[in-house]
N, C-alpha and C positions, 0 to 999 in steps of 0.2 A: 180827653182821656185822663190828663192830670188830674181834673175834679171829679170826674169817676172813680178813679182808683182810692183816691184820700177819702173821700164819701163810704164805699166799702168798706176801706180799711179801720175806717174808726167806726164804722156800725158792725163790725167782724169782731172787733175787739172789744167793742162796749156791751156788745151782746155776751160773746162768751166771760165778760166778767162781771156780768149779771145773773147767768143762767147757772155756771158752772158749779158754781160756790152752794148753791141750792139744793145743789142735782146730787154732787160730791158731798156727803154728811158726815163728819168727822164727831166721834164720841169726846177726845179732849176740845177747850175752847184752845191750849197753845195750837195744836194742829189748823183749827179754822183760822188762827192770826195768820199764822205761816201762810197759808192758801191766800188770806188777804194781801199779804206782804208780794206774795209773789204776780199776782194782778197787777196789783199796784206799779211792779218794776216795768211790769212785761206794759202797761198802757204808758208811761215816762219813756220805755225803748224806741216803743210805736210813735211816740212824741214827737221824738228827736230822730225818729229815721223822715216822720214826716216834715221837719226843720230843711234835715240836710237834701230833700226830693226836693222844694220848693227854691232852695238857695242853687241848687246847680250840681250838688257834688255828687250825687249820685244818679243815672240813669233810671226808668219807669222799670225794666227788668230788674237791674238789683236790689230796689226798692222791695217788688215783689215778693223776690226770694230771700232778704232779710226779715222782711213782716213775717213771712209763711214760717219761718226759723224761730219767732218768736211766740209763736203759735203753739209751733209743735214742742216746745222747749215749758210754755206755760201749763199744757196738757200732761208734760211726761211729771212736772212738780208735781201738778194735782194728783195725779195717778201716786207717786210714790206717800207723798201723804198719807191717800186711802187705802194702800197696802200695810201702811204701818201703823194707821192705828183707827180704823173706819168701817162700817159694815161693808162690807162687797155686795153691797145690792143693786138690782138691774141699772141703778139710778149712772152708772156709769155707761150701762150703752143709751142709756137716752141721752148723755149728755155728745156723743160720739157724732147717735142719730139727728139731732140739732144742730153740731157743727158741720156735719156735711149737706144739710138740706140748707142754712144758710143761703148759698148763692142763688138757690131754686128759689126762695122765699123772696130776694131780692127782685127776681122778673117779677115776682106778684105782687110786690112793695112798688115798682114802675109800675106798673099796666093800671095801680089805683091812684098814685098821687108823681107819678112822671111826667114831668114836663121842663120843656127848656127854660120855660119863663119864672118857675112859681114849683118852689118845693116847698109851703107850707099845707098843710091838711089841716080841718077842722076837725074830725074827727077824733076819737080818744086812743091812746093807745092800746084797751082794751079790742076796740074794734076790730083789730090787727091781729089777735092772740089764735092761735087754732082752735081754743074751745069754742069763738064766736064767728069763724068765716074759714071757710074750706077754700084751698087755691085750686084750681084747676089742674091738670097734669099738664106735664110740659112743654108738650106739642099743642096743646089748644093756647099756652100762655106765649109761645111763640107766634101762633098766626096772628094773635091778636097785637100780639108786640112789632107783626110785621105791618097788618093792618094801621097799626095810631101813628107809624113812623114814616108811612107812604104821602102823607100833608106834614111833614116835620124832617126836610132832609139836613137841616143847621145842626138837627138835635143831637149832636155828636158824644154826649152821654150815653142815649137810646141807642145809636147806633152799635156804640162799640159794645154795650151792654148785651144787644141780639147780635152781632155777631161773632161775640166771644163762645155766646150762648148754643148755637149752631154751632160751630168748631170744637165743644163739649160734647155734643152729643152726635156727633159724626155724619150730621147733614153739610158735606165738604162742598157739595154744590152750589148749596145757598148759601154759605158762607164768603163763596167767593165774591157774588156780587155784593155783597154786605161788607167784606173788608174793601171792595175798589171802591165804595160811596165813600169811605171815610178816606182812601186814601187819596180821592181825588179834592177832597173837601179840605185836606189838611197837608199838602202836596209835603211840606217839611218835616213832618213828623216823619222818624225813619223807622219806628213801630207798628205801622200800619201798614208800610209796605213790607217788612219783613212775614206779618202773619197775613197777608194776600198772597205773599209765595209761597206760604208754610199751606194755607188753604191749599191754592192752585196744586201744589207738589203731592197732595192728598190726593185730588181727583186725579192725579196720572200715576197711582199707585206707589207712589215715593217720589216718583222721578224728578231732579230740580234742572232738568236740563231746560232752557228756553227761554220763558218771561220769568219763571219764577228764579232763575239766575240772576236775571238782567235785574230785577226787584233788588234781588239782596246787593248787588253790586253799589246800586245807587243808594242802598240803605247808607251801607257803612263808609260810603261818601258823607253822608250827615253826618251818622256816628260811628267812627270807625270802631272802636272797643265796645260795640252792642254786644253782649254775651252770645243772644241766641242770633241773630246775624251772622257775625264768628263761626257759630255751627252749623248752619247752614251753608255758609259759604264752603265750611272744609269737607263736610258731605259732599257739596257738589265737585267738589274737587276731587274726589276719591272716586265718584258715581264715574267721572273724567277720566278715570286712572292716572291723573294726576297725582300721583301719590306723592313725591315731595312736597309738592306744594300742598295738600293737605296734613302733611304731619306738622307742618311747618307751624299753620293756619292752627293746630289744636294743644301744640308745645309754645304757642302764643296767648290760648285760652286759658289752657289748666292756672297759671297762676291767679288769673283774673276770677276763680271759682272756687283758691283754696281754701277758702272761710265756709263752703258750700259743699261737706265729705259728701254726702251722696251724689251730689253734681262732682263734684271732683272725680269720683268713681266712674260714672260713666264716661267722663272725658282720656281716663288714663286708659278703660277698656280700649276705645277708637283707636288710641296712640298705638295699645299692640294688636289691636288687628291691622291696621294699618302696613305697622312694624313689619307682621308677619307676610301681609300681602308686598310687600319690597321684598321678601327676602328668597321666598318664594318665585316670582320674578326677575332674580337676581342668576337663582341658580337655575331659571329656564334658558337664560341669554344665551346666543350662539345658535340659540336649536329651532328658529323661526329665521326664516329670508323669504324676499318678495323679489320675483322676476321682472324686470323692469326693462321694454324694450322703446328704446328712442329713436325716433326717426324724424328729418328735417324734410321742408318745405322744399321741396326740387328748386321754387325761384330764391331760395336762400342757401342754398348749399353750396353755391360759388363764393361764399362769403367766410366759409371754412379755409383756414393757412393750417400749412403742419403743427406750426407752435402755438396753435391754441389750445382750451385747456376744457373739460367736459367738467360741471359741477351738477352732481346728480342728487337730488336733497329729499326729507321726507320732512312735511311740518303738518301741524294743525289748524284745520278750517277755520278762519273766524278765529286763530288762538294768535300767542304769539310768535313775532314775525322769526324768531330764532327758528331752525331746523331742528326738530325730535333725532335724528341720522340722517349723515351725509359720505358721497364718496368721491373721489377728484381723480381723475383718469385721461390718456388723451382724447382731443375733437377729431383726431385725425380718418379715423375708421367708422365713421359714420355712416349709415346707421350703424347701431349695435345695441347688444343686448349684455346686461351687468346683474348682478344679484346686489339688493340692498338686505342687510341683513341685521339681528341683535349687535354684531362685532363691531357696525359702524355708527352705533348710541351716541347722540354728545349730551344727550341728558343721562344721568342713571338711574337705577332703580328699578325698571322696568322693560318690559321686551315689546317692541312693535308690534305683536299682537295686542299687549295691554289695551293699546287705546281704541274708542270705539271706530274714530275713522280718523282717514286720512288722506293728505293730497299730495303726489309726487309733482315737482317742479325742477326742471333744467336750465341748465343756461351754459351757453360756451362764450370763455371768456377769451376777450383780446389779450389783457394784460395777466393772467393768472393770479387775479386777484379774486378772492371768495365775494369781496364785493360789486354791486353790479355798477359798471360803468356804460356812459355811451358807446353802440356801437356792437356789444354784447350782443347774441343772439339768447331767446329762450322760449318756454313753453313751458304748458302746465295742465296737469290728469283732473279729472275730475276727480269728486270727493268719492270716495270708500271704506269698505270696513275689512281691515287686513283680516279678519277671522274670515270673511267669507271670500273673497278674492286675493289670488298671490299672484296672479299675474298683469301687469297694468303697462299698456301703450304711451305712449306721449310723445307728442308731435311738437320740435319746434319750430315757430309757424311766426314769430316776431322778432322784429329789432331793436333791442332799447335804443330811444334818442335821448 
């Protein structure tokens, strides 16, 4: 993916400060220096951002979004030039139409001279020009790009190239098995599993609940400070109604984006919907309880003393092993029935409806200690989603050893 990107990025850059300069006609020659000078800067940026990609200090994301920065940064100069002293003739939306067909023109730069082995062409660069070869449309340049990669699975160029390229153009389906070849081919790259989750989380309508959680999690084991990792993670966190721990996850991001205002923009949006989704949640508390009725194993209920101690808890499946609410009551009156409710929170921010489910678990303890010790009795509900059930059984039916 490294040599893909740098390959791009300097045919991204070397093209538009060949075409531009053409295309944008300025009446002074000082205006045309300026135009050259600012090429000039903008391909020495691109230089050196591609120095600091190859030595380590930056990640393939921020690379991207630095390049993309210098792009749009090189476009707004030329633009102001032309407003200041240049005809305003169409030559500025062609020059627009050619930097956005760029990446299309790349599938059809692969599909003629792509290969893992051999990037030289004999051909002239004429050959290449639109006045002398028409590309296909997108969808034909994709099957065929599926077709020449089906005997070339190394080609990890090709790969990420059609499956970026499907992820563009919202075929999420086939994208997915296109980001799992690279990510099986390149198990340590934690960018290829990040956008196999981004894929996957398409085809389930947003949703990151599942593999493409499990994806991001072991991403940012690679690299933890992945930008779009980061965001994904804190999405699912939110999706979770985890909401601490997603504001957490994006007031950990924003600095890492402040050089990136638009990306910075979206990141502080998150921060207050988020904000507002706690606060909202805050002033629901109290006004949600779950009926919660316990009852013990007839061959263990001889096992009940007065001085034992009922811990009645509410946590999440599969999440961490802490309690979302809990309530501490005698074992004495066994069975019985308690209300768990907002009041008995140990996490804050949110109301035991927030989350999508949940598992109630008891335990009577010998020593009145929250911890489980041998000799404890407990039991535990299956999984549920408090919005749709408030009343839940639970039997305990075991003895810790």
């Amino acid at each position: 993916m490294l040599t893909l990107w740098l390959a791009a990025s300097a045919l991204t850059i070397g093209t538009l400060a060949a075409i531009l300069p053409g295309l944008i006609k300025t009446r002074s020659s000082a205006a045309a220096s300026r135009s050259e000078t600012n090429i000039a800067i903008a391909r020495e940026r691109e230089g050196d951002l591609r120095k600091e990609l190859l030595e380590g200090l930056i990640s393939d994301a921020e690379y991207d979004a630095a390049r993309a920065e210098i792009e749009q940064s090189l476009a707004l100069d030329l633009d102001t030039q032309s407003s200041k002293g240049t005809d305003p003739s169409p030559s500025l939306f062609s020059a627009a139409a050619i930097s956005a067909l760029l990446p299309i023109a790349a599938i059809g730069i692969y599909l003629l001279i792509g290969s893992p082995t051999a990037l030289n062409v004999n051909s002239s660069s004429a050959d290449l020009s639109p006045e002398t070869q028409d590309l296909p449309d997108i969808d034909t340049m994709l099957d065929q790009m599926k077709s020449r990669l089906a005997d070339r699975p190394d080609d990890l160029r090709g790969w990420t190239l059609f499956a970026n390229a499907l992820m563009g153009t919202g075929r999420y389906q086939e994208a997915v098995p296109a980001y799992r070849h690279l990510s099986d081919q390149d198990p340590a790259n934690p960018e290829h599993k990040i956008r196999l989750a981004d894929a996957i989380a398409m085809t389930q309508g947003g949703a990151l609940a599942g593999e493409p959680e499990t994806l991001i999690m072991q991403a940012l084991q690679l690299q933890p400070n992945h930008p779009q990792g980061l965001w994904l993670y804190g999405i699912a966190r939110e999706q979770r109604g985890a909401f601490d721990e997603a504001l957490a996850v994006f007031q950990r991001l924003a600095p890492m984006v402040a050089n990136q205002p638009e990306v910075l923009t979206e990141v502080n949006a998150v921060i207050q919907r988020i904000q507002g989704q706690m606060t909202q949640s805050s002033q629901s508390m109290g006004s949600f309880s779950l009926e919660i009725r316990v009852e013990i194993d007839p061959t263990l209920a001889e096992q009940v003393t007065p001085g034992d101690t009922l811990f009645v808890f509410a946590r999440v499946p599969n999440g961490p092993p802490m309690p979302v609410a809990a309530k501490k009551t005698s074992a004495s009156t066994l069975p019985v029935s308690l209300e768990l409710s907002d009041q008995d929170l140990l996490v804050g921010g949110q109301s035991l409806s927030a989350y999508p489910t949940l598992q109630i678990g008891v335990r009577v303890s010998k020593t009145g200690s929250a911890n489980r010790s041998p000799g404890d009795l407990a039991g535990t509900s299956d999984q549920f989603s408090p919005r749709q059930t408030s009343e839940i059984t639970v039997s305990i039916s075991e003895q810790i050893r």
